[in-house]
C-alpha positions, 0 to 999 in steps of 0.5 A: 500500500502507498503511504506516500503522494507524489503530488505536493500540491493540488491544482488551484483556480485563479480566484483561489490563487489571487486570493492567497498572492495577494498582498497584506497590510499589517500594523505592528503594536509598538507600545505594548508590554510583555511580562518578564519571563521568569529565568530557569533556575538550579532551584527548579531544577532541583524541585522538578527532580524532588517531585518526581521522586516523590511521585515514584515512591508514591506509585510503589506504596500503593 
């Protein structure tokens, strides 16, 4: 069975194809202001590692 199509792309109409050429006017948002994004840390590191250890003792016990 073939899983592969050797056709890439489909035939398109001239609407459909002008449609998708044409050209877009965009605006940027100059004044907007992202939130700081919070640095990785040892810390989180170390506290995704304790609770993984957690969660396997856990699965033992029950």
């Amino acid at each position: 069975m073939k899983k592969q199509s050797n056709i890439l792309f489909t035939k398109l109409g001239e609407y459909v194809l002008a449609n998708l050429t044409r050209e877009v006017k965009e605006t940027l948002a100059v004044g907007i202001k992202l939130p700081a994004q919070k640095t990785f840390t040892v810390t989180d590191l170390w506290n995704i590692q304790r609770q993984k250890k957690q969660m396997v003792q856990r699965r033992f016990l029950l």
